[in-house]
Residue frames as qw, qx, qy, qz and C-alpha x, y, z in Angstrom:
[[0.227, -0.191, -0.932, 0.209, 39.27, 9.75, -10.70],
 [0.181, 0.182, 0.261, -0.930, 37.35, 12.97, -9.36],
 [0.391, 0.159, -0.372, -0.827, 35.61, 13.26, -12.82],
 [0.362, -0.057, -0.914, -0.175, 34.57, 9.15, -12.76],
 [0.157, -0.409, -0.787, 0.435, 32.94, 9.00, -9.64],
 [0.138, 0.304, -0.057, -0.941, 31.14, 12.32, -10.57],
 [0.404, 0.114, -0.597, -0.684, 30.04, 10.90, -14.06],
 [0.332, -0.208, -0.913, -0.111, 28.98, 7.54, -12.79],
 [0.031, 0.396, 0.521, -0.756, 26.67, 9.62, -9.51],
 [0.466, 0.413, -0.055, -0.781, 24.92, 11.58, -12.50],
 [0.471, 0.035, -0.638, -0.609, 24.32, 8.52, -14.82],
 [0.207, -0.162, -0.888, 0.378, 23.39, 6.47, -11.87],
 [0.297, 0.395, 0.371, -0.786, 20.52, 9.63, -10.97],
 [0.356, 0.370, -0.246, -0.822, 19.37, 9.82, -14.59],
 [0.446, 0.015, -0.763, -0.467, 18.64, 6.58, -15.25],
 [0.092, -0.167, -0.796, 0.574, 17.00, 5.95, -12.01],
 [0.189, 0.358, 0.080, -0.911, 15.04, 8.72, -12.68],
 [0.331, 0.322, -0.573, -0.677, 13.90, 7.57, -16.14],
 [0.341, 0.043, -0.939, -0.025, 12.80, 4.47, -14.67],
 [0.278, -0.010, 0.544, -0.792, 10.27, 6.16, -12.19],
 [0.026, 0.322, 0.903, 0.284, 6.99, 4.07, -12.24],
 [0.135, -0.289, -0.109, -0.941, 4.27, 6.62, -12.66],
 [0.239, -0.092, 0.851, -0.458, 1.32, 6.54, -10.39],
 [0.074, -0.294, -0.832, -0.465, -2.24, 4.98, -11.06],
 [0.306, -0.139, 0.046, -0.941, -4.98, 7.27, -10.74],
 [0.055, -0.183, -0.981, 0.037, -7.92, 5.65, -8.98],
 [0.148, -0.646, -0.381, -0.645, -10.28, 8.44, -9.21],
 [0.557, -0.720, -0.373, -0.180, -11.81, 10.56, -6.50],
 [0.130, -0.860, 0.435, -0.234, -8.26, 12.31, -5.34],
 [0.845, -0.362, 0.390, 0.050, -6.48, 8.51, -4.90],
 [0.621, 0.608, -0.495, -0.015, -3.89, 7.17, -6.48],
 [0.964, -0.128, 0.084, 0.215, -1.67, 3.91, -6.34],
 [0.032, -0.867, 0.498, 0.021, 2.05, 5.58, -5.76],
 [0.927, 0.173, -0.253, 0.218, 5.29, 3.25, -5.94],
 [0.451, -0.831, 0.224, 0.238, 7.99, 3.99, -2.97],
 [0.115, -0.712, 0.688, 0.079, 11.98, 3.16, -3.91],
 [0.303, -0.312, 0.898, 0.062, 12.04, 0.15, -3.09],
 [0.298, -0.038, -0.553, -0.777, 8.87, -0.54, -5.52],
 [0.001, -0.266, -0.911, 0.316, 6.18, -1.22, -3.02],
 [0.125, -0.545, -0.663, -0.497, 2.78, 0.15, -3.42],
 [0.028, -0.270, -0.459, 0.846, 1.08, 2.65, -1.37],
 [0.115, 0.807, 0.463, 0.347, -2.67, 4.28, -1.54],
 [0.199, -0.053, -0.237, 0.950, -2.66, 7.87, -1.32],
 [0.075, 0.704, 0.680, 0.193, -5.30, 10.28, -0.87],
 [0.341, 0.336, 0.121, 0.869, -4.60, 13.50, -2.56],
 [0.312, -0.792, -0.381, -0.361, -7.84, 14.80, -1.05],
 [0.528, -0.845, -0.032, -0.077, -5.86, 15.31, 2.47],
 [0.096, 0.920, -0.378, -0.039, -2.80, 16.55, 1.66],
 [0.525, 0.448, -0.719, -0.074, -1.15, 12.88, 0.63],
 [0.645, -0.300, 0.620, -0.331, -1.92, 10.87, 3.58],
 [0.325, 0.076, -0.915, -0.225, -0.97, 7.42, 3.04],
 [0.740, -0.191, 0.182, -0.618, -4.41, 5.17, 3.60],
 [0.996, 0.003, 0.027, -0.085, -3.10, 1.82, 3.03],
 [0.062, -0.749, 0.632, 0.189, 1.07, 1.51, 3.09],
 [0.298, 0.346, -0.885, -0.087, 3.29, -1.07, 1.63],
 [0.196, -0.286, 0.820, 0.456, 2.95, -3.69, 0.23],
 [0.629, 0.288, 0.273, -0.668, -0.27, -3.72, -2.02],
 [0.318, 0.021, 0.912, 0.257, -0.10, -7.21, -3.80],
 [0.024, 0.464, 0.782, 0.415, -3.97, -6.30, -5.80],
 [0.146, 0.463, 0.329, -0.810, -6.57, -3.74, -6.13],
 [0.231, 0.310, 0.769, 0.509, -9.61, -2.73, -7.61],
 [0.103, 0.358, 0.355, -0.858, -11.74, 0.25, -8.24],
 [0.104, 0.632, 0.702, 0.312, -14.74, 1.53, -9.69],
 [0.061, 0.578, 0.061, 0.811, -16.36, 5.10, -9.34],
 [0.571, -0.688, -0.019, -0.447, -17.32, 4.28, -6.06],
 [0.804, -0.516, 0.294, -0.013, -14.98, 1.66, -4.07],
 [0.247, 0.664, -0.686, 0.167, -11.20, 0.97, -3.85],
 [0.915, -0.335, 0.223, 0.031, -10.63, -2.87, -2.61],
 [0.058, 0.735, -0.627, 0.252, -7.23, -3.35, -1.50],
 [0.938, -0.193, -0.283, -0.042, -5.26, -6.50, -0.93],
 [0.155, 0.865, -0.425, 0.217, -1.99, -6.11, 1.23],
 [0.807, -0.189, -0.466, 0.309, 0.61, -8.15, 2.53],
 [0.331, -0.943, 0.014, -0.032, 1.85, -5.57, 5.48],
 [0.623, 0.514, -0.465, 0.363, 5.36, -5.47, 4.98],
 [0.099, -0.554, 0.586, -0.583, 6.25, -3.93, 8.82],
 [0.735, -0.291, 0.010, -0.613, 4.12, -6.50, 10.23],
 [0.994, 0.037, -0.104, -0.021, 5.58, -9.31, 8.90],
 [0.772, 0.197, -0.366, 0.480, 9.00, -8.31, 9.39],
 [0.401, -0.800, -0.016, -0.446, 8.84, -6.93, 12.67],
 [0.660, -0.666, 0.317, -0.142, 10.77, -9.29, 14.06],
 [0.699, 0.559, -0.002, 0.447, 13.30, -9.48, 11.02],
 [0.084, 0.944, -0.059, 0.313, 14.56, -6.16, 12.50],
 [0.570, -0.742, 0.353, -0.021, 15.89, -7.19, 15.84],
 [0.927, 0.010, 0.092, 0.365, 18.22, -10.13, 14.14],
 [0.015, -0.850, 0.337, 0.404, 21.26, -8.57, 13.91],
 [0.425, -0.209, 0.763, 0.441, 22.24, -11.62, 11.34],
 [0.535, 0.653, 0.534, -0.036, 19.51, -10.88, 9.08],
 [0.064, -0.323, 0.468, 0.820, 20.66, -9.62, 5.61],
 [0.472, 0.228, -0.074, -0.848, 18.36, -8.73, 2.47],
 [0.432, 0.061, -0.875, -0.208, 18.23, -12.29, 1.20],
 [0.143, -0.257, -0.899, 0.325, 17.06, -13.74, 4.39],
 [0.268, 0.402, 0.111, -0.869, 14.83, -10.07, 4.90],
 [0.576, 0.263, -0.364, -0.683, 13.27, -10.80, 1.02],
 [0.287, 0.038, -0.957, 0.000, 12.82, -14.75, 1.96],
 [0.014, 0.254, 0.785, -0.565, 11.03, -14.07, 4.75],
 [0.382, 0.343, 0.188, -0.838, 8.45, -11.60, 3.19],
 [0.463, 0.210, -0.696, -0.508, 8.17, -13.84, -0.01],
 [0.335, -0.301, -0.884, 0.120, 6.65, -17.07, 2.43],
 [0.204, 0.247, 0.592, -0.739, 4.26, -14.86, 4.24],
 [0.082, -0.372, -0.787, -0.486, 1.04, -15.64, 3.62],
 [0.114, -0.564, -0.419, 0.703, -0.15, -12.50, 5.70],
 [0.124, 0.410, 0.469, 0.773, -2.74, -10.63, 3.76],
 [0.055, -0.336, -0.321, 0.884, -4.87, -7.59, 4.71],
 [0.065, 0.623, 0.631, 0.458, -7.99, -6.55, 2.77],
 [0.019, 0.341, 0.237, -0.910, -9.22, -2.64, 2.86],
 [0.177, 0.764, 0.537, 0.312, -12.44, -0.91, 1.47],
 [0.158, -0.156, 0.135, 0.966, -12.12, 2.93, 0.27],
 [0.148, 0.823, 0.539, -0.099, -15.75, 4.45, -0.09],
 [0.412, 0.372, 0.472, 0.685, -14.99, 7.00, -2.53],
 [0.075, -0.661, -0.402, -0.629, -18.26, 8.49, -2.14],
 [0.470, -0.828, -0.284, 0.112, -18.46, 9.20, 1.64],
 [0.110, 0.919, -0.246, 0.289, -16.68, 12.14, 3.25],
 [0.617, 0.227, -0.517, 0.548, -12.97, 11.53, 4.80],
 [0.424, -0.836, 0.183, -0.295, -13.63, 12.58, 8.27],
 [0.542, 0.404, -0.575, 0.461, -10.47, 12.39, 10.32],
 [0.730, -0.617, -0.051, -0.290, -10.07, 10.63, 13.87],
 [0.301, 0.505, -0.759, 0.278, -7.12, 9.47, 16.03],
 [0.912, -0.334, -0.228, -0.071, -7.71, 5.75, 17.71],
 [0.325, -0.757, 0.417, -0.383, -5.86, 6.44, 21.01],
 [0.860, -0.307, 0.393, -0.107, -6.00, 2.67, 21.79],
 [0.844, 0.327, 0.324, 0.274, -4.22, 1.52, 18.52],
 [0.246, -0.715, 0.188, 0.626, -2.21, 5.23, 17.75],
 [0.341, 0.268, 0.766, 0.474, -3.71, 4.98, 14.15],
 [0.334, 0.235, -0.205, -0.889, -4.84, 8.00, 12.23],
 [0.329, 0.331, 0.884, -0.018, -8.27, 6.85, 11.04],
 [0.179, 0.102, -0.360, -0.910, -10.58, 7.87, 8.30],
 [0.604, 0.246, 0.556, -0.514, -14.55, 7.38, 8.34],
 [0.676, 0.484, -0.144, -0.536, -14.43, 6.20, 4.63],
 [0.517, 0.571, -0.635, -0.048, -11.65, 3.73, 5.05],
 [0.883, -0.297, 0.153, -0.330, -12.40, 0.06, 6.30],
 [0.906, 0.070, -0.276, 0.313, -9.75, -2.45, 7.53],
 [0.387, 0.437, -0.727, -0.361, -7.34, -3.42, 7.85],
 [0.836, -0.076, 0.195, -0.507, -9.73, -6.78, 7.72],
 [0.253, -0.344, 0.849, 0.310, -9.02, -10.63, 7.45],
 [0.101, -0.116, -0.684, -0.713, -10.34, -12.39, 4.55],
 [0.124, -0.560, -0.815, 0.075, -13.64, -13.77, 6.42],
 [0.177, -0.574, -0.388, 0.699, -13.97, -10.20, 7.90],
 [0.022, 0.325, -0.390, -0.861, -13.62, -8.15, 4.59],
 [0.179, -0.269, -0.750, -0.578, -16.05, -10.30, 2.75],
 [0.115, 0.519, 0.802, 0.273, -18.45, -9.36, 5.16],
 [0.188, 0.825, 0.113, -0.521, -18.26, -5.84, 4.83],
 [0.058, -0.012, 0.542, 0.838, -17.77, -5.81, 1.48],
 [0.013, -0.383, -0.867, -0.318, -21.19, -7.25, 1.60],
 [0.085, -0.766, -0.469, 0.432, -22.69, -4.79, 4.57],
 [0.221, -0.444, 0.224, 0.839, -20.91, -2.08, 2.32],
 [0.649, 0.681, 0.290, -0.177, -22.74, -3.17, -1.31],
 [0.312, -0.525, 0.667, 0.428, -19.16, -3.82, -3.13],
 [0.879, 0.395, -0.157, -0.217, -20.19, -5.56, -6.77],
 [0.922, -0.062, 0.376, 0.068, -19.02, -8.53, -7.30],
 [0.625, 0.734, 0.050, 0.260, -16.86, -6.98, -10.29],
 [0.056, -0.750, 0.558, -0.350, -14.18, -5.69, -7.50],
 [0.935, -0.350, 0.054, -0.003, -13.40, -9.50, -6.84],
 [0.244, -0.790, 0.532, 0.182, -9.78, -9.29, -5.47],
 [0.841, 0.202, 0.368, 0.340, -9.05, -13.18, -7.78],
 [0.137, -0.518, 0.641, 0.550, -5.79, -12.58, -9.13],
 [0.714, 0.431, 0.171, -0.525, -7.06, -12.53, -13.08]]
């Protein structure tokens, strides 16, 4: 019985394993990572992995100069999922699936990452990284920003 529970633990790792989605390389030290549970995440390699955008990136686009990021915010929306003590994953994967909470980021590539901590929010900030914005807001700094029209977030 020892040996079963043994075997099935190691084929259970190995094919897990085998199944790892690699990440997606967005130039400029970023990359699009994939957690467990397969949510999305930017990273930026540039400062020792800091996540710059967390779960749940639903779209993105880059170029050699800007990263636009759509997200639905996973903690956001189920913030008050947590406290239920009757909530189970169904009801947990219901709820996130009807939110129409979305988030919109810009990633300037080309400017430098200067690091700041917003005391009032308790958010790590990053002088290259804008949002998180709603839609009206994002479009117009995409525009103050000079975004091309070729990083339109339409789902293609």
């Amino acid at each position: 019985m020892k040996n079963i529970i043994l075997i099935t633990m190691f084929l259970t790792f190995l094919f897990s394993a085998c199944t790892q989605i690699p990440p997606i390389d967005l130039g400029g030290g970023y990359k699009i990572d994939y957690d467990g549970n397969g949510y999305s995440i930017l990273i930026d390699n540039n400062n020792n992995n800091i996540i710059v955008v967390s779960p749940h990136i639903t779209n993105f686009k880059f170029d050699s100069t800007f990263i636009v990021v759509e997200q639905k915010p996973y903690d956001l929306i189920m913030k008050d999922a947590y406290l239920n003590p009757e909530m189970n994953l169904k009801k947990f994967l219901k709820i996130f699936e009807k939110s129409t909470l979305r988030y919109y980021w810009i990633i300037n590539k080309k400017e430098k990452s200067e690091y700041s901590f917003d005391t009032l929010t308790q958010f790590a900030r990053y002088s290259n990284v804008y949002g998180p914005f709603k839609e009206e807001d994002y479009f117009k700094k995409r525009k103050e920003l000079g975004v091309p029209d070729k990083l339109d977030l339409k789902m293609d």
